[in-house]
Gaussian input, Z-matrix of N, CA and C with variables (Angstrom, degrees):
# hf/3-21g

backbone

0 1
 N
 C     1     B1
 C     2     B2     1     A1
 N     3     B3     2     A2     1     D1
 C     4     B4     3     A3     2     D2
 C     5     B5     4     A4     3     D3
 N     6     B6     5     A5     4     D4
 C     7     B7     6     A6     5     D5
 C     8     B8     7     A7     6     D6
 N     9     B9     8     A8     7     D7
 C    10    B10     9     A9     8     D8
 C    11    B11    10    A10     9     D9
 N    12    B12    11    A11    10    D10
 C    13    B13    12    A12    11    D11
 C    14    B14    13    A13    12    D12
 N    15    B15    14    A14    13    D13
 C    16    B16    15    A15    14    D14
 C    17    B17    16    A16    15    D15
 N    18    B18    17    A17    16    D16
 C    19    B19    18    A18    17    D17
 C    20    B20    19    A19    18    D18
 N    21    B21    20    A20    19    D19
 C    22    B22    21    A21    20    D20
 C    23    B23    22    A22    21    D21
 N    24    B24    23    A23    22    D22
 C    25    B25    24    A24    23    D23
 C    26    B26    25    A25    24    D24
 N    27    B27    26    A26    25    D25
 C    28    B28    27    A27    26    D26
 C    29    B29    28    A28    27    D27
 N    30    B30    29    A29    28    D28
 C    31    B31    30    A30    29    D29
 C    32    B32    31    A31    30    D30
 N    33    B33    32    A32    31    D31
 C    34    B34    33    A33    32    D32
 C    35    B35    34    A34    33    D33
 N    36    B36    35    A35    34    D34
 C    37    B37    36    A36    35    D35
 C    38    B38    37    A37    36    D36
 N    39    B39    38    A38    37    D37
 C    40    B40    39    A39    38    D38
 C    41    B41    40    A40    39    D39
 N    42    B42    41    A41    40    D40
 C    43    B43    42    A42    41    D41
 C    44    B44    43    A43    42    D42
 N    45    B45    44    A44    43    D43
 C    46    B46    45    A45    44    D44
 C    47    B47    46    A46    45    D45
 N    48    B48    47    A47    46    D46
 C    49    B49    48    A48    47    D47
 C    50    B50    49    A49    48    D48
 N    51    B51    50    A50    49    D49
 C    52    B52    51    A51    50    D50
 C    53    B53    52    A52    51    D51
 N    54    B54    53    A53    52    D52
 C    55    B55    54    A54    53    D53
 C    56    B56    55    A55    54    D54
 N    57    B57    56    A56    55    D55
 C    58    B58    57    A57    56    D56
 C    59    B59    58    A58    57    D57
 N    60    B60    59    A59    58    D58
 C    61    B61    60    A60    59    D59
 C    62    B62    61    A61    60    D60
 N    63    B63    62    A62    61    D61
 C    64    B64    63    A63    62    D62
 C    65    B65    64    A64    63    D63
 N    66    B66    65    A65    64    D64
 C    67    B67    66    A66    65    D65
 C    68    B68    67    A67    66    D66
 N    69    B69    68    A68    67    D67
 C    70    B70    69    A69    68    D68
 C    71    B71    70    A70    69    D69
 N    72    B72    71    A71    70    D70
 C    73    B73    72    A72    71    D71
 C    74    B74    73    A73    72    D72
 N    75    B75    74    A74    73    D73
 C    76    B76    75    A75    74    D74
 C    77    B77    76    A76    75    D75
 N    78    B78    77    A77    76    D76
 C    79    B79    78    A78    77    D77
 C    80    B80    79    A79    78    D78
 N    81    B81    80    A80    79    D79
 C    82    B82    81    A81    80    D80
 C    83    B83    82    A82    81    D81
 N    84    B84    83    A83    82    D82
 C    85    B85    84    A84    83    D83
 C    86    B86    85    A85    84    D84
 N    87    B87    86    A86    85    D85
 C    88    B88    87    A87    86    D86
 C    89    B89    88    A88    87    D87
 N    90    B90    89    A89    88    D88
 C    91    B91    90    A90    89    D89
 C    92    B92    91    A91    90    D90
 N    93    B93    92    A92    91    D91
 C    94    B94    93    A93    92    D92
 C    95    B95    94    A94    93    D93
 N    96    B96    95    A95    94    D94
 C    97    B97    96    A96    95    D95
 C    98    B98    97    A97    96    D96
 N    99    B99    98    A98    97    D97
 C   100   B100    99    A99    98    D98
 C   101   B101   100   A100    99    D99
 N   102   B102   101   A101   100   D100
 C   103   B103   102   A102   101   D101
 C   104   B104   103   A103   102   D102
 N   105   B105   104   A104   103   D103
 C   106   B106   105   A105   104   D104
 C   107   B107   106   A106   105   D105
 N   108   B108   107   A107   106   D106
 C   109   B109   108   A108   107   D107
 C   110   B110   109   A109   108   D108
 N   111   B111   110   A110   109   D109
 C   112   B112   111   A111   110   D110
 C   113   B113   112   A112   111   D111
 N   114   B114   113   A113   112   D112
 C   115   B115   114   A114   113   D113
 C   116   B116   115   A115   114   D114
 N   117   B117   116   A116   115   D115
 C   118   B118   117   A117   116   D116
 C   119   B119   118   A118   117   D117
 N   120   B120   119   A119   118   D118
 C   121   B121   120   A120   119   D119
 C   122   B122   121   A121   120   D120
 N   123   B123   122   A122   121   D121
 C   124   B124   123   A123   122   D122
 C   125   B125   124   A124   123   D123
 N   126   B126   125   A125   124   D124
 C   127   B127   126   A126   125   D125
 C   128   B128   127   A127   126   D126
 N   129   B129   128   A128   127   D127
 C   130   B130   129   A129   128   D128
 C   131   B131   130   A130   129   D129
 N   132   B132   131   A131   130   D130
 C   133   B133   132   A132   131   D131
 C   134   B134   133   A133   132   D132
 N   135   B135   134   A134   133   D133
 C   136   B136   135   A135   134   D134
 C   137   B137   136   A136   135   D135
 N   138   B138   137   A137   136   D136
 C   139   B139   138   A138   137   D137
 C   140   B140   139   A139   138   D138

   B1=1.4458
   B2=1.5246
   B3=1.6600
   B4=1.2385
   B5=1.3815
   B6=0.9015
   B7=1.7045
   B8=1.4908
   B9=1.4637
   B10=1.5020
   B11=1.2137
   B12=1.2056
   B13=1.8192
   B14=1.3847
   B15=1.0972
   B16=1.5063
   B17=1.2761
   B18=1.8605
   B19=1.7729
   B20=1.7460
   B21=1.1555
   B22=1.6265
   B23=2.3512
   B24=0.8480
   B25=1.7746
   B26=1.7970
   B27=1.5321
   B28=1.6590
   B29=1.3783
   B30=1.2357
   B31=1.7409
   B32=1.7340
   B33=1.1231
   B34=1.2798
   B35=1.8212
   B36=0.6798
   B37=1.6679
   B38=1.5422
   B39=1.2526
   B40=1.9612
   B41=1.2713
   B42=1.2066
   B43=1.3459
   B44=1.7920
   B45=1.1421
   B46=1.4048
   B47=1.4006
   B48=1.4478
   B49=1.1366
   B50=1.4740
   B51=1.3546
   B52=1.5299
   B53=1.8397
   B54=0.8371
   B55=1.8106
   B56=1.8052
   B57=1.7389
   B58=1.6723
   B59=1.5026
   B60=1.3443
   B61=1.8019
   B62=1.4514
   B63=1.5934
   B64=1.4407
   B65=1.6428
   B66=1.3035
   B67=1.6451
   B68=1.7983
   B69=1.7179
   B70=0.6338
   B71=1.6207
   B72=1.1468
   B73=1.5657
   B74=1.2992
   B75=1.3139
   B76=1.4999
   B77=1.4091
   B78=1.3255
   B79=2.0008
   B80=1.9370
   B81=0.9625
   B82=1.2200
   B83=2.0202
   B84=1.0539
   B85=1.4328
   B86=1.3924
   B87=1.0143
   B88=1.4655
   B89=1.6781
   B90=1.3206
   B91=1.0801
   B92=1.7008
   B93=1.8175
   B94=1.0986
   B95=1.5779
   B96=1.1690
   B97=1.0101
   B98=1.5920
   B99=1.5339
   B100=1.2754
   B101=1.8226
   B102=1.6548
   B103=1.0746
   B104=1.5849
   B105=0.9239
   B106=1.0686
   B107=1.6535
   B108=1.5698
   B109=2.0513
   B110=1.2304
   B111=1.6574
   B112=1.4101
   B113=1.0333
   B114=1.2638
   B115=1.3999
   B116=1.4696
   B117=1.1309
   B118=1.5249
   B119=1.7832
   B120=1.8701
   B121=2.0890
   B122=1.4270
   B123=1.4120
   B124=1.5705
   B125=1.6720
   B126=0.8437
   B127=1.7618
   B128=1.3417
   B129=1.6556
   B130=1.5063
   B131=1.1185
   B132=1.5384
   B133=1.5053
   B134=1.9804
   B135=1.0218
   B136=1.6378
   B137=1.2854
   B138=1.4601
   B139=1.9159
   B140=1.2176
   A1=108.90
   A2=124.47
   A3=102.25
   A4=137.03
   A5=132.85
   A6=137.45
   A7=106.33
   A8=99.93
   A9=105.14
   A10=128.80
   A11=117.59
   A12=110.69
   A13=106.06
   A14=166.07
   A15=163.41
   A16=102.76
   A17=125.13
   A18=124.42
   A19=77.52
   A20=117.30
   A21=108.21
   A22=76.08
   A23=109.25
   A24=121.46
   A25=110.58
   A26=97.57
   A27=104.81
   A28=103.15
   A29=111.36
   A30=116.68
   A31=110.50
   A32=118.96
   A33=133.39
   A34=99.26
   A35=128.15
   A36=142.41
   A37=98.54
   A38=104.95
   A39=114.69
   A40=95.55
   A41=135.90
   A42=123.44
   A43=107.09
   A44=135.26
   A45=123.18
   A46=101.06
   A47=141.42
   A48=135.31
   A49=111.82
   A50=99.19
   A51=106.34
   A52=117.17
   A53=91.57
   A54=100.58
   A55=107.03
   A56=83.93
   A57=80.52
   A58=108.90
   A59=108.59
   A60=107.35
   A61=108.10
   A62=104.70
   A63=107.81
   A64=127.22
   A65=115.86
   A66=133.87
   A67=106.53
   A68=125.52
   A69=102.41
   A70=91.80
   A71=132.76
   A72=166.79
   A73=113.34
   A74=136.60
   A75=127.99
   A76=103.08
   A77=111.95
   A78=126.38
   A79=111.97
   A80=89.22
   A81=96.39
   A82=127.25
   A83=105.42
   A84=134.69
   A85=109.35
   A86=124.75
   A87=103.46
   A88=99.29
   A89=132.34
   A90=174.81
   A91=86.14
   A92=117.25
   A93=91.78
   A94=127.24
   A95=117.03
   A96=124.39
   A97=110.63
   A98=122.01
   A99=140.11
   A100=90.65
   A101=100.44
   A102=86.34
   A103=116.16
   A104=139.85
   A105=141.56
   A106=123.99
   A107=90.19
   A108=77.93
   A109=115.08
   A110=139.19
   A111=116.97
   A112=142.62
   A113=110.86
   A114=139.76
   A115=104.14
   A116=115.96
   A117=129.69
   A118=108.39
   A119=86.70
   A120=78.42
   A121=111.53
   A122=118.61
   A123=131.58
   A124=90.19
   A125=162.55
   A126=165.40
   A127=104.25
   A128=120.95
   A129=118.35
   A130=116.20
   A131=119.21
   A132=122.97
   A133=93.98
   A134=121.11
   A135=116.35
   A136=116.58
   A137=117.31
   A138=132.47
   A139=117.44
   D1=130.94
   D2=175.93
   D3=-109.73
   D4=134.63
   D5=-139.85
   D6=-40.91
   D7=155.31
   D8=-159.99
   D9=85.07
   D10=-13.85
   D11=-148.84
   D12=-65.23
   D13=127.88
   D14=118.63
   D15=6.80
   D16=116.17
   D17=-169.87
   D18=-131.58
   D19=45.48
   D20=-160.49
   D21=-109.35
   D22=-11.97
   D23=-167.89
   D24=-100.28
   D25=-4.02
   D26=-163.33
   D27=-111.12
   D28=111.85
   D29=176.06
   D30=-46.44
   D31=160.97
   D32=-176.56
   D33=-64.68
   D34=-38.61
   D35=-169.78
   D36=-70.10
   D37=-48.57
   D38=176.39
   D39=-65.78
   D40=-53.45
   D41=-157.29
   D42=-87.86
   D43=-40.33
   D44=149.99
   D45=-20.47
   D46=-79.14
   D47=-132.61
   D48=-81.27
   D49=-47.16
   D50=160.66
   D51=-47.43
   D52=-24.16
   D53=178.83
   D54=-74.91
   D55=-53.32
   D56=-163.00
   D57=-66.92
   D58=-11.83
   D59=-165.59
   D60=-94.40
   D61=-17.62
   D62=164.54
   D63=-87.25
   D64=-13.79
   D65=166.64
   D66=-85.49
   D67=-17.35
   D68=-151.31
   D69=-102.30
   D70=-18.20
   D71=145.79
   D72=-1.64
   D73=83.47
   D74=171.97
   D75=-33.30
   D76=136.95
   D77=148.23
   D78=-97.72
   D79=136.09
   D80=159.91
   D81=-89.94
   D82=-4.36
   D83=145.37
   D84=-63.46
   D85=-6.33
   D86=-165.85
   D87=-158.15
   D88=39.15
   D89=-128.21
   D90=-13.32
   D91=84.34
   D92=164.52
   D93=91.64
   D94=-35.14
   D95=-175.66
   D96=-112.34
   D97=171.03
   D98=-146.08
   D99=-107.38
   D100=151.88
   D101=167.75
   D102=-107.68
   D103=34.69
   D104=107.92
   D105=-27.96
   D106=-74.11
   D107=-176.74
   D108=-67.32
   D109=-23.21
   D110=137.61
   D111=-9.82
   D112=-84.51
   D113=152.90
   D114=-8.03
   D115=-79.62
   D116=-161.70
   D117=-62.27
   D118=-44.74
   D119=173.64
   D120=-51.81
   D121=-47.48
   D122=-154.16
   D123=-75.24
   D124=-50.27
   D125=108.60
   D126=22.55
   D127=-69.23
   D128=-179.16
   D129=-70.35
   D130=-32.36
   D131=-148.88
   D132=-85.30
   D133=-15.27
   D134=171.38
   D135=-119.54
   D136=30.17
   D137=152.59
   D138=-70.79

């Protein structure tokens, strides 16, 4: 998507998905991994 775009036109259902496909996305910032599975260490790792 390229910056700026107006999401003011995108049902809630579009934008979940756009979410999940962007959480679901290796970084190379982040050696590789999703931030999701971040996410989830930083979640377990202070239970």
């Amino acid at each position: 998507m390229p910056k700026g775009m107006n999401l003011s036109g995108l049902s809630q259902l579009q934008l979940n998905a756009i979410a999940r496909q962007l959480n679901e996305r290796p970084r190379k910032t982040l050696g590789f991994h999703t931030p999701a599975e971040m996410f989830s260490e930083c979640v377990a790792s202070t239970g």
